[in-house]
N, C-alpha and C positions, 0 to 999 in steps of 0.2 A: 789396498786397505783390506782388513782382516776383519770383520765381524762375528762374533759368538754369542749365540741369543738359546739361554737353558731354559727347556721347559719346566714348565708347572711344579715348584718345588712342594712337595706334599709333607709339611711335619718333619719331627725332627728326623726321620730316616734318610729324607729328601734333602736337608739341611749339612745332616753329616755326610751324604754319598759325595755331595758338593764340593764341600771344606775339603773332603778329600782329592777327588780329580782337578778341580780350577784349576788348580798352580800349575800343574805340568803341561793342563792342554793352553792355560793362558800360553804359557812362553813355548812351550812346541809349536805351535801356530801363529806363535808372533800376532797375537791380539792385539787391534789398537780398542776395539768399542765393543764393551760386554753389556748385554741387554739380559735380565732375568726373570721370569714372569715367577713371581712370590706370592700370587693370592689365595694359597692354600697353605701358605708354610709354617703356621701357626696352627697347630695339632689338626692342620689336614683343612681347617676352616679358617679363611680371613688373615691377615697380618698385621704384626703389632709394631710399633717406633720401635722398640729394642731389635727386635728381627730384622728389621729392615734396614737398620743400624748395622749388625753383623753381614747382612748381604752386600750394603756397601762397604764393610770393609774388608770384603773378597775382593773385592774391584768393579763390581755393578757401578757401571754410568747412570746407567735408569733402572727400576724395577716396572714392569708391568703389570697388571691385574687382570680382573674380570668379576664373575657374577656374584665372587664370594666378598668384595674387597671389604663392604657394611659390615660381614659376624663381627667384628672387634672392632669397638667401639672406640677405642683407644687411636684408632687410627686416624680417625676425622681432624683433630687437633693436627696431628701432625703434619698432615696433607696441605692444612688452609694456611697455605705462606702468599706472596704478592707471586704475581703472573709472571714479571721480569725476574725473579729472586734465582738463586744456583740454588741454595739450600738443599742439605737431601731433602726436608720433605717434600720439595718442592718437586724432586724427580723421582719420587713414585707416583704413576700413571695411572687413573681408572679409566674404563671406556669415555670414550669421548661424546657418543651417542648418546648420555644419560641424560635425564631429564636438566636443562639449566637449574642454574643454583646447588646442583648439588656440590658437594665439598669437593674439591681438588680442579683439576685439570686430566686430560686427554695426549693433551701434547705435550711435549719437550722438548728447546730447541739449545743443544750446547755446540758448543768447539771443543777439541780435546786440543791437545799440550802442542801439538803440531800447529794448529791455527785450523783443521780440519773443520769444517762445519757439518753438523747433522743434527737429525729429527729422528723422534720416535714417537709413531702414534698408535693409540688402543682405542680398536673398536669392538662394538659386540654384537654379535650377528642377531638377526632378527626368526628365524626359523626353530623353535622348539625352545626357546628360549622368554625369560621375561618381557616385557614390554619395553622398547627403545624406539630410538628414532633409526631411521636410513643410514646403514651402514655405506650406502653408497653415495647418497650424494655430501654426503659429512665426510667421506674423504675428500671428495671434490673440492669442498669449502676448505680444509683443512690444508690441503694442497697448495691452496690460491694464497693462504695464509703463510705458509711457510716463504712463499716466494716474496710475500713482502715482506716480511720481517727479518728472513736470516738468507734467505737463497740457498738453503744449506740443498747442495744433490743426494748426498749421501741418507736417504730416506728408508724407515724400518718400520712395518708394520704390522701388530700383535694383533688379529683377528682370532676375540675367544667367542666360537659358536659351535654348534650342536653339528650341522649340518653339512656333509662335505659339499654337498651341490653349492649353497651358500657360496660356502670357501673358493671352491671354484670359480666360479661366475665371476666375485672380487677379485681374485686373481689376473683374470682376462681383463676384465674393467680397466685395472688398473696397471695392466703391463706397461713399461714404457715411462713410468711416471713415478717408480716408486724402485730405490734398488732391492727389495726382497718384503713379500707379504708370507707369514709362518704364524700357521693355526694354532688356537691353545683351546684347553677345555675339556677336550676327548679322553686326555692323559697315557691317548693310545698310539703311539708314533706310528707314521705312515711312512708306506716306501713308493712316494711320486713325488720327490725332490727331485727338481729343476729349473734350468732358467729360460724363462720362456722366452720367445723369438724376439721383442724389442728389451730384453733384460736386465728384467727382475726376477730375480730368485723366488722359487715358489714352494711350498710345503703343506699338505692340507694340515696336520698335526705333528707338533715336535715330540708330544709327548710327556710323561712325567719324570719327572727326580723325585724317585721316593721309589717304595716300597712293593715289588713286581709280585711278588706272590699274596695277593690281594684281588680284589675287586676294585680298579681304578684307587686302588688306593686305604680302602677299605677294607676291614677285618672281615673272611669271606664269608665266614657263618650269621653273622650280623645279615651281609645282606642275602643269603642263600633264605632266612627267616624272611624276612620281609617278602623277596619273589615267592614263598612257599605258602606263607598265610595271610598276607596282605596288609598283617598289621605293622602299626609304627614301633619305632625301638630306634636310640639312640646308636648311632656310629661312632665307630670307633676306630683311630688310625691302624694299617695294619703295621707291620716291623721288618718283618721276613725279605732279603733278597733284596735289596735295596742297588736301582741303577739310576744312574747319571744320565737324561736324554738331552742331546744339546742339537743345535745346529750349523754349521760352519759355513760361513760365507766369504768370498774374494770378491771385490768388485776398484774398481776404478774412479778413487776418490775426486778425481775433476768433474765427472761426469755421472757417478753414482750408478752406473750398471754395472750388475753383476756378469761374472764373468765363470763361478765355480761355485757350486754349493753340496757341502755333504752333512750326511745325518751321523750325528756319533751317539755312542749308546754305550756306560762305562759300569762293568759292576764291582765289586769290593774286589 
């Protein structure tokens, strides 16, 4: 089984670099389950229903989030469908760690067209980042969850945090139990993909879709001001050099270990 899970689409740079590579690396890679983390793909902040509308009609099974998902407001409506429901809005994802009641869900438990069973869950780390719960033991709970309800092996999880140490740690944690954990947030792709000894596929950061001559994503004079005099000023997406960061997973759909994982990185 083939999984492709695209980093942090940033704005519409991030949106079009997308539109453009999917198709080829879907079917050169014989994808079966695209995972895509879109909580920035709305001018770089937040995601809207119409966006996340055109992300699944790439072929996104689920979309992912993080700490941006609340800028647009527009999104909450769309999220709060029932537990059981497919609906898309039901498979865009925020952190799972967030305080209860908030709007949406964490997890997503589907079968694709084979009968295949899988999960994707979103957490968000706890280290330099806003206030959350235990990214650690809320996999745990989350874990024990999937196994009564779906038994799906084929497990995927979005960890958007600050901190490599963090990412790491979860990683280990969670070897064995999960077929690939792949960082988001950083927007910086890292080169320590692999699969660890009881494997799951690992990644501290996949990185962004969008716009590389920038600041994480950002117009760079914007924030070159801001590190130079400390004052506030509105951001602004940057445009320039626009690449594709994904990452490629093989793993063994009876059993959900992975078995091969590579980082791809596509520019116009």
């Amino acid at each position: 089984m083939n999984i492709l899970f695209v980093g942090d689409v940033f704005g519409s740079p991030g949106r079009h670099i997308v539109r453009e590579h999917l198709p080829h690396v879907l079917e050169t890679n014989a994808v079966d389950l695209l995972v895509i983390n879109g909580e920035n793909s709305a001018g770089g902040f937040g995601i809207t229903p119409s966006i996340a509308e055109e992300l699944f009609d790439l072929g996104a099974h689920v979309i992912t989030t993080g700490n941006h998902i609340w800028d647009k407001k527009e999104i909450f409506e769309y999220m709060t469908v029932p537990y059981d429901s497919h609906e898309r809005g039901r498979r865009v994802i925020r952190p799972a760690n967030y305080a209860v009641n908030t709007p949406g869900y964490g997890l997503y438990q589907g079968e694709l067209p084979t009968g295949q069973a899988y999960a994707v869950i979103n957490l968000q780390g706890r280290v330099f980042m806003s206030s959350c719960d235990d990214p650690f033991r809320k996999a745990d709970e989350l874990l024990a969850q999937i196994e009564r309800e779906s038994g799906a092996k084929v497990i995927l999880l979005d960890l958007h945090g600050e901190a490599t140490s963090e990412k790491v740690a979860l990683g280990w944690y969670l070897d064995g139990r999960l077929t690939a954990l792949l960082g988001t947030h950083t927007h910086i792709p890292t080169a320590d993909e692999r699969v660890l000894p009881n494997g799951t596929a690992y990644q501290t950061d996949v990185g962004m879709s969008g716009p590389y001559d920038s600041v994480i994503g950002v117009e760079v004079e914007l924030v070159l001001k801001r590190f130079l005099t400390g004052m506030p000023g509105k951001f602004e997406p940057a445009k320039g050099n626009p690449k594709m960061c994904a990452t490629l997973i093989e793993c063994n759909g009876a059993t959900g270990r992975a078995h091969r994982i590579q980082r791809i990185m596509l520019g116009e």
